[in-house]
Each structure stands twice: as structure tokens, then as C-alpha cells.
N, C-alpha and C positions, 0 to 999 in steps of 0.2 A: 508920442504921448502929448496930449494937449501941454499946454503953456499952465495954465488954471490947475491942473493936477502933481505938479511936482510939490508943491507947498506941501499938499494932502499925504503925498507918497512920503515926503519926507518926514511929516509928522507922526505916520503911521507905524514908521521903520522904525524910530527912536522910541515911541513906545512901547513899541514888540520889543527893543531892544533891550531897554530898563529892566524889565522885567524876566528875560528869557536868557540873558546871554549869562555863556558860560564863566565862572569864577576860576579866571587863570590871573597870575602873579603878575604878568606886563601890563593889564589893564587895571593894578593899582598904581598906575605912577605916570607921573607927568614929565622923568628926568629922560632927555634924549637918549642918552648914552645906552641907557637900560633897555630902550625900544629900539632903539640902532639892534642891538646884542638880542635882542629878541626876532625882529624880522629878519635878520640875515640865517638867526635859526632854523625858524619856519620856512623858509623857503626847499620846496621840496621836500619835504617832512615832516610827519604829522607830529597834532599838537600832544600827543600820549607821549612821543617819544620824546621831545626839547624839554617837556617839563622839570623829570631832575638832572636835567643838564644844566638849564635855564640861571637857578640861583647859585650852585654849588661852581657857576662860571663868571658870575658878579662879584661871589663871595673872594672868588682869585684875583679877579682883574676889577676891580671897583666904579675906577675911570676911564678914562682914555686916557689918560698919562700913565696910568698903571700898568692896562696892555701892553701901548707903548713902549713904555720900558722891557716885560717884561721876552725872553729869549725866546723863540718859535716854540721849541722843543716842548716850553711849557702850556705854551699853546694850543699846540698840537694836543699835547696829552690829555689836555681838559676839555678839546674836542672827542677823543677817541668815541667811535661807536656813532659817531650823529653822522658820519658820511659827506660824499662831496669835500675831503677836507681843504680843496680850493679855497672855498667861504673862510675857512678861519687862517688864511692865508693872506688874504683880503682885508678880512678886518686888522692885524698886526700891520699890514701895508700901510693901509687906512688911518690906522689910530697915530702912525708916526708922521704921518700929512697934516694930520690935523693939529698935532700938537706943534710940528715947524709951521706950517702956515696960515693956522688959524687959532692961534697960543693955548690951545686944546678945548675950543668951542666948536662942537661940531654947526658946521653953517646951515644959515637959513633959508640962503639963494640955490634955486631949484640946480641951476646950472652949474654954481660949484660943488653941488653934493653928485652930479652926475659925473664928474670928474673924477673922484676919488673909487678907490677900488671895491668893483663886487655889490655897486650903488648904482642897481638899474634906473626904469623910469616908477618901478612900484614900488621900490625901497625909498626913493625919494620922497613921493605923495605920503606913504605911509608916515615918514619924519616928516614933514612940513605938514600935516594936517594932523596927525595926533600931538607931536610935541608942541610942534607951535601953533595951531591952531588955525594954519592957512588954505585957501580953500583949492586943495589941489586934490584930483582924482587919487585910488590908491586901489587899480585894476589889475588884480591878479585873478585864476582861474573861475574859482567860484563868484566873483563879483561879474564877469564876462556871462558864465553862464544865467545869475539872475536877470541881470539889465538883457542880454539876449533874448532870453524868453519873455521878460516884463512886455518889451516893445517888438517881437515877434523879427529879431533878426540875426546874422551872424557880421554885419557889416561893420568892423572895429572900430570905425571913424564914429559911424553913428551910436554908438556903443560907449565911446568916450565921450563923446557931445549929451546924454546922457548922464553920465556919471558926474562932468564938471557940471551940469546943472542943476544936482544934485547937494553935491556939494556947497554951492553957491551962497548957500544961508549959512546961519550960527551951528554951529558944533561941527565942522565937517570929518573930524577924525571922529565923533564918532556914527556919523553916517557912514564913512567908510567901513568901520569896524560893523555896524549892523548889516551892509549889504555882506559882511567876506561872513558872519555870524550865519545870517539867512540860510547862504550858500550851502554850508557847513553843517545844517541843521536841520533845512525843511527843503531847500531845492535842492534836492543833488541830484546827484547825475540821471541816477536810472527809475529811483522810484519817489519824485516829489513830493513831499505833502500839503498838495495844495490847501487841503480843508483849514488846515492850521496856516495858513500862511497871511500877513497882514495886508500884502499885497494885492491879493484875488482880486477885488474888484478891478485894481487897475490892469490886467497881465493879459495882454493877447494869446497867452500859447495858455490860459488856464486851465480846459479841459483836457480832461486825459488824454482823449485823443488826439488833442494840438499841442502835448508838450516837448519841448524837444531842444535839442543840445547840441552844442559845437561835436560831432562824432572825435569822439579821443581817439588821437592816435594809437595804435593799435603795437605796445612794445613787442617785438620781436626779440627772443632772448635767444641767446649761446648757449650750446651745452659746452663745458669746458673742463678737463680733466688738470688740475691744478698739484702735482706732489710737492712734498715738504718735507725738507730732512732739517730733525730736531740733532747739529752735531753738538755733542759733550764731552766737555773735556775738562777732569779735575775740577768739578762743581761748576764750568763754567758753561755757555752757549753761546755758538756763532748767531751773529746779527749782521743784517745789511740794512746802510739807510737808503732807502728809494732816490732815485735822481728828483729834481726838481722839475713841474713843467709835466709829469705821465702819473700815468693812474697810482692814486696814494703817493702821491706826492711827500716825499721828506719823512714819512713813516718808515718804523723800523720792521723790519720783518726776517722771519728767517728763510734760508736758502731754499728755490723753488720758483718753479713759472709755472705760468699760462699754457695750454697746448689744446688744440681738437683730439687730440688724441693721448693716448697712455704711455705709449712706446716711443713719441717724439718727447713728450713732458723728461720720461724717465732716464733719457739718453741728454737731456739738458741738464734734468738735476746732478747726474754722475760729473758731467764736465765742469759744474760751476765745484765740486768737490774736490777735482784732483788737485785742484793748487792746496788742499788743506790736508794730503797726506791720508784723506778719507778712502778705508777699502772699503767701497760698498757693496762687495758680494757678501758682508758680514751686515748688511743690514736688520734690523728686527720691523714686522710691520705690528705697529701699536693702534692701526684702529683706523676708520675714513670718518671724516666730515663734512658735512656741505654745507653750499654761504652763496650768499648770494651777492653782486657788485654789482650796479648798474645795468646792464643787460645780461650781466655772466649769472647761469647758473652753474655752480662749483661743486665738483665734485673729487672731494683732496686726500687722498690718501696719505697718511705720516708714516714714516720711516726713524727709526730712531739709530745715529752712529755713535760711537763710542771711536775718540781718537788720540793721537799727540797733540797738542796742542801749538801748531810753527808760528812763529813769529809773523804778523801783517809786513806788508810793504807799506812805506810810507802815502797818505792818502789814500788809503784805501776804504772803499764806502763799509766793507767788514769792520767788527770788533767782537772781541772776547768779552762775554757778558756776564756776569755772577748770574746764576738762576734764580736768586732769591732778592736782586733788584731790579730784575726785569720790570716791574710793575712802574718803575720811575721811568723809565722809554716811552713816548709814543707807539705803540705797536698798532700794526694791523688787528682790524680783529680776525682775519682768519687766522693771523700770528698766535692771538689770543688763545682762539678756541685748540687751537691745536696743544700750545703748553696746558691749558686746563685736562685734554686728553692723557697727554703725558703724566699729569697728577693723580687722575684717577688710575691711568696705568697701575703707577709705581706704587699706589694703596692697596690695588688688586693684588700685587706682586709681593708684597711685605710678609 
């Protein structure tokens, strides 16, 4: 793109911008803390779903001293449902760095915020150009594909030399914010709208027939048979908390794996049972559900036991859980969905 034309582009983006962009809750506010807790949401996630995550997650943890403080567990829980729960792994990391070594100001310096947990190179632009107002790129997918097509390339170097030149003048968070808006709104992936778009005159790939896009990689999913036995015992339910470091991390879930197949699943869920006195040729089946994890698509069948209740060994990731405080746990959502089943069960059943 000429030299002469980025002035133009820039001006053009921020007016489209004014005007068009959508009315979400992080783009009233100027406090880091709030856009920190907002971009780590968004990432990998659209914006329908962080929405009522988004405040009712402010409203818990206010600051960073307050996360900080406040125990995983409840962290955990006030993520349930947004997935990836790495991210809010991260940020509890994060907030406690910040408050030992930077007395709970999140920093300004690009390289110290790279340091801290779960704080790539686009969470950083995004805070140092919307919060503070510094003139650093903030290139996540939809910003790659507009500036790709703008200047007809996929070359990331020159993709980014772009975008900080963009940046370069007044407002640049929220240039950033109108290019990832753009994205989001009139270039997408498959069917652009160019006629609406503010950009046109400048855009090498504008015609239909030149438009075109970094080829998404293409997810390859699992089929995966997943069983779950709901054990009860005297109003209570067995729970296991996940190890730290594997998928669902530090989530609570009840008893049950992963498997390709039905008959390896089912011969796993029995052995994780016999330490708890469970017969399970007396199982009931209450019903299948499917869910989806990252590549897995899940296909779970529930089983319901009815047992003794034996005492845990000390450390042990089990516990004996009232069924009616579950809802204070972290749980999985397939954990979720499956006790919801259970409830409609026992309403069918009454």
C-alpha cells in the first residue's frame, strides 16, 4: 500500500468504525484490568458466548488484587462453560505477579506483559493500545485476514509492517479494535461484504473473484465414546478433581474416561469403581448425551449407581459430595450436563 494512503485507510476505518461497531460492555471502558479479563475471554471464543460471563466475572473479581486473592476453585467456577479453562488458570497466575511485582498495576512495558501468564504477542497490543493508548499492533485472526486481503498477501512479516503502520497515528486501540470489528462484520472468511466495506477502494483482493484468505486449517475431530457413572450414596455423589497440566484441568468431574471405543470406556469406568464397593452389573442406564471438547466429539452415555458409601484414602483426588451443593464445585460441563440428566431422570421417575 502506498505511503500516502494509510492516513486515508486510517481515517476511513475509524469512521466506519464510530458508527458501525458493535455495543459490547469492554468497549465502555478505559480500565486495564476490565480489558485484560475481556481479551483473555475472547480468545478462541465468540463474543455471544463471554458476554454473560464477561460482567457477572468483574462483578466477582473487581481487581486484580481481588482475583489475586481470590482461591482457584472460585475461579475456576466463574469460568465454568467458556472452555480452554488454561486461560483462567493464567489469569489467577497473572494477577498474583502482578500484584508481588508490580504492586497490582498491570504493566505498560510490552516485554513485561509478555512475561506474565497466558499474555501472548496480541493480548499485549490489545493492552498497550486500547488501555494505554500505545501505538502497538493488536493481530489476531480477523485482523490478519483484512490487512491480508487489503494488501493482497499472506506474508505475516508484511502483514504486521502494515498493521504498526496503521497504528502509528492517534487512537491506535481503537484502529485496532475497527480492523478485528471489520473482520468480524463485513470481511469474513467465506463470504465478504465487500460493497459495505470502507476499505474498497484501497483492497487489492476487492473483487469477488480476487478475494481470498489465509485457507483455515481444516479441524479434524474424534469420535469418542465417553461413559459416566453418576455413584450415590445417602444423598451424596462421588467427584474427582482433574490433575493439573491435562485436559480440564483442576475441574471436578464425576467418574469416567475418554475411549474410541464403548467396551474399552466401559471396562475403565468399572475399574475406576471397584475401589468404591460399586456393583456395576446393577447399573441403571438414565439416558446419552453429547458435548463437544476441543476436537472430541462425545458421545456419553450415564449410568446411574446406588452404593455404600467407604471412606477415601487420604489424598485422594475423590470426594463425597452433597448433590444439592454441587453447583459450588467447578464442574465439567459434561459433568454438568449429565447431573441435569439425572434431574430430569428423577422428575420422569416421581
Amino acid at each position: 500500500m502506498p505511503a500516502k494512503d494509510f492516513s486515508t485507510v486510517r481515517r476511513k476505518l475509524l469512521t466506519w468504525y464510530k458508527h458501525h461497531q458493535r455495543n459490547l460492555p469492554w468497549r465502555k471502558t478505559t480500565d486495564a484490568y476490565a480489558i485484560w479479563i475481556s481479551e483473555t475471554m475472547l480468545q478462541q471464543t465468540q463474543v455471544k458466548t463471554v458476554l454473560p460471563y464477561y460482567e457477572r466475572f468483574l462483578s466477582l473479581f473487581p481487581s486484580v488484587e481481588a482475583l489475586a486473592r481470590a482461591p482457584l476453585d472460585r475461579v475456576l467456577h466463574a469460568w465454568a462453560g467458556l472452555g480452554y479453562y488454561r486461560r483462567a488458570e493464567s489469569l489467577k497466575t497473572a494477577a498474583r505477579r502482578i500484584v508481588q511485582e508490580y504492586r497490582g498495576k498491570i504493566p505498560r512495558d510490552y516485554h513485561q506483559l509478555r512475561t506474565l501468564p497466558g499474555i501472548g504477542d496480541y493480548t499485549a497490543g490489545a493492552l498497550l493500545s486500547i488501555a494505554f493508548g500505545k501505538n502497538y499492533p493488536a493481530i489476531d485472526g480477523n485482523v490478519t485476514r483484512v490487512l491480508g486481503r487489503l494488501d493482497s498477501t499472506h506474508n505475516e512479516t508484511q502483514i504486521r509492517t502494515v498493521a504498526m503502520k496503521l497504528v502509528a497515528g492517534n487512537r491506535p486501540g481503537d484502529v485496532n479494535q475497527a480492523l478485528m470489528e471489520l473482520g468480524a462484520m463485513l470481511c469474513t472468511p467465506k463470504t465478504p461484504d465487500c460493497g459495505a466495506c470502507p476499505l474498497r477502494p484501497y483492497c487489492r483482493s476487492r473483487s469477488r473473484d480476487a478475494i481470498f484468505a489465509r485457507r483455515a486449517r481444516q479441524m479434524r475431530f474424534t469420535d469418542v465414546v465417553w461413559p459416566l457413572g453418576i455413584v450415590r450414596s445417602a444423598g451424596k455423589i462421588l467427584l474427582r478433581r482433574r490433575s493439573a497440566g491435562k485436559l480440564l484441568a483442576r475441574l471436578w468431574e464425576l467418574p469416567g474416561q475418554e475411549s474410541a471405543g464403548r467396551g474399552k470406556a466401559m471396562r475403565a469406568l468399572r475399574r475406576e469403581l471397584l475401589d468404591f464397593a460399586v456393583e456395576t452389573r446393577t447399573r441403571r442406564s438414565i439416558g446419552e448425551i453429547r458435548h463437544a471438547i476441543t476436537y472430541r466429539r462425545i458421545r456419553a452415555p450415564i449410568y446411574l449407581f446406588e452404593c455404600a458409601s467407604p471412606k477415601l484414602p487420604a489424598r485422594s483426588p475423590w470426594r463425597w459430595v452433597p448433590l444439592d451443593v454441587t453447583e459450588r464445585y467447578p464442574l465439567s460441563a459434561l459433568s454438568k450436563k449429565a447431573l441435569a440428566l439425572l434431574a430430569a431422570h428423577e422428575t420422569r421417575s416421581a
